[in-house]
N, C-alpha and C positions, 0 to 999 in steps of 0.2 A: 504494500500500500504506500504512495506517495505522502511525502511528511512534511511538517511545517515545523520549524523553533523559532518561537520571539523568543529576541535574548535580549535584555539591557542591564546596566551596569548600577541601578540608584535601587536605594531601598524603598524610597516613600513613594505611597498612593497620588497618583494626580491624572492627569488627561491623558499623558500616555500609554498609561496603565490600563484606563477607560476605553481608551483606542484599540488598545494590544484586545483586550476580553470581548468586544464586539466583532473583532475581527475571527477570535478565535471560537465564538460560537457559531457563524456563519460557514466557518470553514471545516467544521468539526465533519460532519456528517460525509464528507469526501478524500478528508485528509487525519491520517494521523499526527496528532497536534502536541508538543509537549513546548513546557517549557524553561530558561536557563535562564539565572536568578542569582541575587546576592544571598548567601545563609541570613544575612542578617535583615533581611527583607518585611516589611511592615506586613503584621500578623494579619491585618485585614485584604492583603493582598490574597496570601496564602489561602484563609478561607474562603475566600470568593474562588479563585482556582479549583478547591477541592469541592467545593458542590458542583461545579461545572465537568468533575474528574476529568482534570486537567493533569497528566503527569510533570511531575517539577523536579528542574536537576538544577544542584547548587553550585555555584563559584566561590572565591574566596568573599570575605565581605565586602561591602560597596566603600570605594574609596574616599576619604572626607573632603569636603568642599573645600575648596583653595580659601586661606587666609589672606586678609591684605599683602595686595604685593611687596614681594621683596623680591628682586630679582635671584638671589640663591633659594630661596622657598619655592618659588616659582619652577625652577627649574631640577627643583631636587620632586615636584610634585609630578611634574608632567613627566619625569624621567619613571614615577610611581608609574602611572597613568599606561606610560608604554610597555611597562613589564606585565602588567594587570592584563593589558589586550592583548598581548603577542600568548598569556598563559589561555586566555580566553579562547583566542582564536586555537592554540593546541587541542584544546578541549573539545572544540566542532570538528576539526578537523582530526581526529582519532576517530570518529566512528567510519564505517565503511559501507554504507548505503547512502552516500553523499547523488548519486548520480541522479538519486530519486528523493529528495529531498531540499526546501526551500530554506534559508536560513532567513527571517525578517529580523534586523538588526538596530539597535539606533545608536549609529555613529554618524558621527560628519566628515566627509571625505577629506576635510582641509585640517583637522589635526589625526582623523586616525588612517592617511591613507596605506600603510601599511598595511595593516590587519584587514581593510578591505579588501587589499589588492591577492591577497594571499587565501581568502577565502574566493574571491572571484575567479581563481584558477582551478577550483574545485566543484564549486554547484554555485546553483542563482542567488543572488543575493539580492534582498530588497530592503531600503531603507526609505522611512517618512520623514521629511522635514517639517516641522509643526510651527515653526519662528522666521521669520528674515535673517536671511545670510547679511550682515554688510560688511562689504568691502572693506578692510583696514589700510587700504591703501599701501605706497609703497614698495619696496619688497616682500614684504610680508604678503599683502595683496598680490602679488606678481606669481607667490609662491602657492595661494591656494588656489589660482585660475590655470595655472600649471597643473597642478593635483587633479583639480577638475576635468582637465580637459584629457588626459592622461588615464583615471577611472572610467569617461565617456568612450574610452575605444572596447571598454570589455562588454563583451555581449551577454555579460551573467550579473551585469551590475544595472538593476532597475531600480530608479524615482520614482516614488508616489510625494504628495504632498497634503496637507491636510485640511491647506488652504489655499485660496488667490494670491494672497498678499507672500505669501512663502516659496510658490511656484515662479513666481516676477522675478524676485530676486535672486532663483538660482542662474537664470536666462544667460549672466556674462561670464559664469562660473563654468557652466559645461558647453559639448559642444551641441551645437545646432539642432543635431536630429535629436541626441539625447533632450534635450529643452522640450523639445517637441512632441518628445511621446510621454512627457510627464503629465501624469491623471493627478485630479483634485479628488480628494476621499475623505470629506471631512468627518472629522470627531462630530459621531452623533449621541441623540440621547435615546435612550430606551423607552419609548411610549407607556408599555405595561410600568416598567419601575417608576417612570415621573408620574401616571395614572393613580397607581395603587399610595405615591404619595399626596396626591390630591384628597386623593378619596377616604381616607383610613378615619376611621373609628371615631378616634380620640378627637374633639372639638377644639378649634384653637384654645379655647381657654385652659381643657385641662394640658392639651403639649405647652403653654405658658408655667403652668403649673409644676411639670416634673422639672422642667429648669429654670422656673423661678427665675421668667421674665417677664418684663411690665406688660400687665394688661391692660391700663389708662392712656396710655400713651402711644405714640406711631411706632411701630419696630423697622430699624434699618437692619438690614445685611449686610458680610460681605463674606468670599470664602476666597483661601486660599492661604499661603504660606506668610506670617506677618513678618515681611523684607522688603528694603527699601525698593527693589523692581516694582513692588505692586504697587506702591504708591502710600503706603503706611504712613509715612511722616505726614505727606500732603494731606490726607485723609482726617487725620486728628487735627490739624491746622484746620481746615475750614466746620469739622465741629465745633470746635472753639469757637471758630466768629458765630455760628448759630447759634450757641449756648448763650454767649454775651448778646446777640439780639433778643435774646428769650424765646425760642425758640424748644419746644418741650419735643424728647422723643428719648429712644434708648436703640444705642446702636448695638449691636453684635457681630463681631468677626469668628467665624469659625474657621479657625486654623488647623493644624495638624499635631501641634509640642506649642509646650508654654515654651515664649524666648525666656534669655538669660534674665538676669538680676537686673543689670545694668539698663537692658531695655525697657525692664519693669518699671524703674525711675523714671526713666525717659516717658514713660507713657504718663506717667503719675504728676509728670510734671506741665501738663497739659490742663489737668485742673477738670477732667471732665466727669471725675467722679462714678457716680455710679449709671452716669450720661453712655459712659463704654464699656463693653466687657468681652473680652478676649475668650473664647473656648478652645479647650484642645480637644483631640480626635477623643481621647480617654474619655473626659465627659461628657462628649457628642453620643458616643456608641457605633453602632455600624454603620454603612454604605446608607441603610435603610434610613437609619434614625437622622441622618446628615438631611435627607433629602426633606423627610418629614417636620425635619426642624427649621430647614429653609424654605417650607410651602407656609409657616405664620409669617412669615416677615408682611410688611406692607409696601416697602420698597428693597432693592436688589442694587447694590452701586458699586461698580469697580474702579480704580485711582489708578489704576498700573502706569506705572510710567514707559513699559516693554512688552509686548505681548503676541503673540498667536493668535489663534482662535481659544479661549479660555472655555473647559467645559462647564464651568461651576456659570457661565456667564449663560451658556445655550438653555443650561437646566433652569437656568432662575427665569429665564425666557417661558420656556415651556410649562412650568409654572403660571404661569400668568403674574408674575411678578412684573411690573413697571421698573424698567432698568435705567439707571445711571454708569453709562463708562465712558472710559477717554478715548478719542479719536484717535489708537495706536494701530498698529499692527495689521490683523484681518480681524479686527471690532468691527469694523464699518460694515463687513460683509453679513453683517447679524443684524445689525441695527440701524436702521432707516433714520436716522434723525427730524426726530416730530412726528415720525409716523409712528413709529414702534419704538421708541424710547429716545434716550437726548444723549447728545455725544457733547461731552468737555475738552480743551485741549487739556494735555499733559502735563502735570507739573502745574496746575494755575490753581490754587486753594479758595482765591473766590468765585473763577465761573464755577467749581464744584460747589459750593456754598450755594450760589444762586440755584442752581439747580435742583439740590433736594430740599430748598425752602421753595422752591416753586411746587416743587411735588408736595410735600406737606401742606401745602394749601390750597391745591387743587386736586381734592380727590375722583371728579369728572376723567381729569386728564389722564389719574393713575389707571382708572378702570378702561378708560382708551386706549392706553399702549400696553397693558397688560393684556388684552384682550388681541390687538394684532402681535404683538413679541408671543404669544403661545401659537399661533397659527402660519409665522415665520419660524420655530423651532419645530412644531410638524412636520411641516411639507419641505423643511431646505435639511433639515438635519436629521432627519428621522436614520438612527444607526442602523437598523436592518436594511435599509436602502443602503446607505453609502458601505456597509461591509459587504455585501453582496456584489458591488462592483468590482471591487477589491479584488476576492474568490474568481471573479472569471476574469480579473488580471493574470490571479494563479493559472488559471486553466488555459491561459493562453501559450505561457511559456509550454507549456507540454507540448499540443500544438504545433507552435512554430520550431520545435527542436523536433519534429516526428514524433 
């Protein structure tokens, strides 16, 4: 039987995690699927795998995010980095039914082309790009449209990408034809799972109640990792100016890990009191309870200052949640601005301020763009669709090799 492995290198849940398991359900019924994983890998990945019996093989553990640069840290990290991959790719490449087998990987060809190029000499290889490539200019720039262009001669190395805005960017990086046969597959959401959290039992007041959030007041959202990319600083900047307008409501960031000490201060030094409160994964609970906890919010607002297509942004969509995010990445490809929610620039702490005080006092306009943002999360994002294109990307390489 023809086989699939996603393999990636982070321990923690996020979009491409969401990506990988939509893919790998659609592809289950045709392909034997497993997959290859840091040991140290966040538990709710794991369970989500094993009710899918998903088989799982471990690597060493995932390796820790780069510290502020220092050029010798720097370079003693990515020197980690290259040993970590070249044991990785040993690992795939020891088994012996490669001929009949797809590797989907998430590397970026302009730091690991290596271990790409060493798997590509073996079986198909397929990587998603979820972000914008930019140019560093330079030699360094010179150095990954080389790589690029270099990876685009093997005919076992296919693009997908997960968005428009990610596809664009690869255009001056590889060659031509390769540009050209890159497919959009975006990160969708699960109709029944965002349904069943619509629909559940519990009434907003009592899910206010097990976590003992305001019931008098507006509830804000947001999800994701609380780091300066998302826009965390700006974020608590323009609560601020709503608080000091008087301005009533209670935010909530559901995150993954409480940060350090030091950011604890930092947050506390904002003055917002019990205006904010930070959740980790732990007192969230599962995949389920995330979604269930994010269908009370009354609004959905993302600050990112860097972005993809975010999936925590599609789901709060299909939700019917009324969205605030910044005009980054492939945002815009979600959200219609004034149609289906409102786009901020980046980095600007008062248009975000104006913005969910507009929404705070027009709740007309929330039930307007929550109502089209769930019906552009339907019909653009619906993940049985876009993994099932996917699947007969797989079945084409069969195909075109005889």
């Amino acid at each position: 039987m023809r086989k699939i492995i996603y393999v990636w290198n982070y321990r923690e849940w996020g979009g491409a995690q969401i990506y990988y398991l939509s893919l790998m359900k659609a592809a289950k019924p045709a392909y034997a699927i497993s997959a290859l994983m840091p040991s140290d890998s966040d538990q709710k990945i794991l369970q989500y795998l094993s009710a899918m019996a998903i088989p799982v093989e471990f690597t060493e553990r995932a390796l820790p995010a780069l510290s502020p640069p220092r050029i010798f840290r720097k370079l003693s990290h990515r020197l980690s980095v290259f040993r970590s991959e070249s044991r990785l790719v040993d690992r795939i490449l020891s088994r012996n039914d490669l001929a009949n087998t797809i590797v989907h990987i998430d590397l970026g060809f302009w730091l690991s082309f290596r271990a790409l190029s060493r798997l590509c000499r073996r079986t198909n290889v397929f990587v998603t790009y979820h972000t914008e490539l930019t140019d560093p200019g330079g030699l360094r720039g010179l150095v990954w449209r080389v790589k690029g262009k270099l990876i685009s001669r093997s005919p076992n190395f296919h693009v997908l990408a997960s968005n428009e805005h990610a596809k664009n960017s690869l255009k001056s990086f590889l060659s031509t034809s390769k540009s050209n046969d890159i497919k959009v597959t975006y990160t969708g959401i699960e109709p029944d799972e965002l349904g069943n959290a619509s629909r559940e039992t519990p009434t907003k007041a009592a899910k206010c109640e097990r976590y003992a959030l305001a019931t008098d007041q507006p509830l804000l959202m947001s999800v994701g990792q609380f780091i300066e990319r998302k826009g965390c600083w700006v974020l608590l900047e323009s609560l601020k100016r709503l608080r000091a307008d008087g301005e009533q409501f209670q935010f909530v960031w559901l995150g993954t890990s409480q940060p350090g000490a030091g950011v604890q201060e930092q947050i506390r030094g904002y003055g917002l009191g019990d205006a904010f409160r930070l959740m980790d994964g732990e007192e969230i609970g599962a995949r389920q309870d995330l979604l269930s906890l994010l269908s009370v919010a009354d609004i959905f607002v993302l600050a990112s200052l860097r972005e993809g297509l975010p999936i925590a942004l599609v789901e709060a969509m299909a939700l019917g949640l009324p969205c605030i995010a910044t005009d980054v990445g492939a945002i815009p490809e979600a959200i219609d601005h004034e149609a289906s929610g409102l786009l901020v620039p980046a980095g600007d702490a008062d248009k975000l301020a104006e913005a969910v005080r507009r929404l705070l006092l027009h709740p007309e306009t929330c039930k307007m763009f929550g109502r089209a943002a769930r019906t552009v999360a339907f019909e653009k994002f619906n993940q049985k669709k876009t993994a099932e294109e996917t699947v007969r990307i797989y079945d084409n390489i069969w195909k075109t090799n005889g």
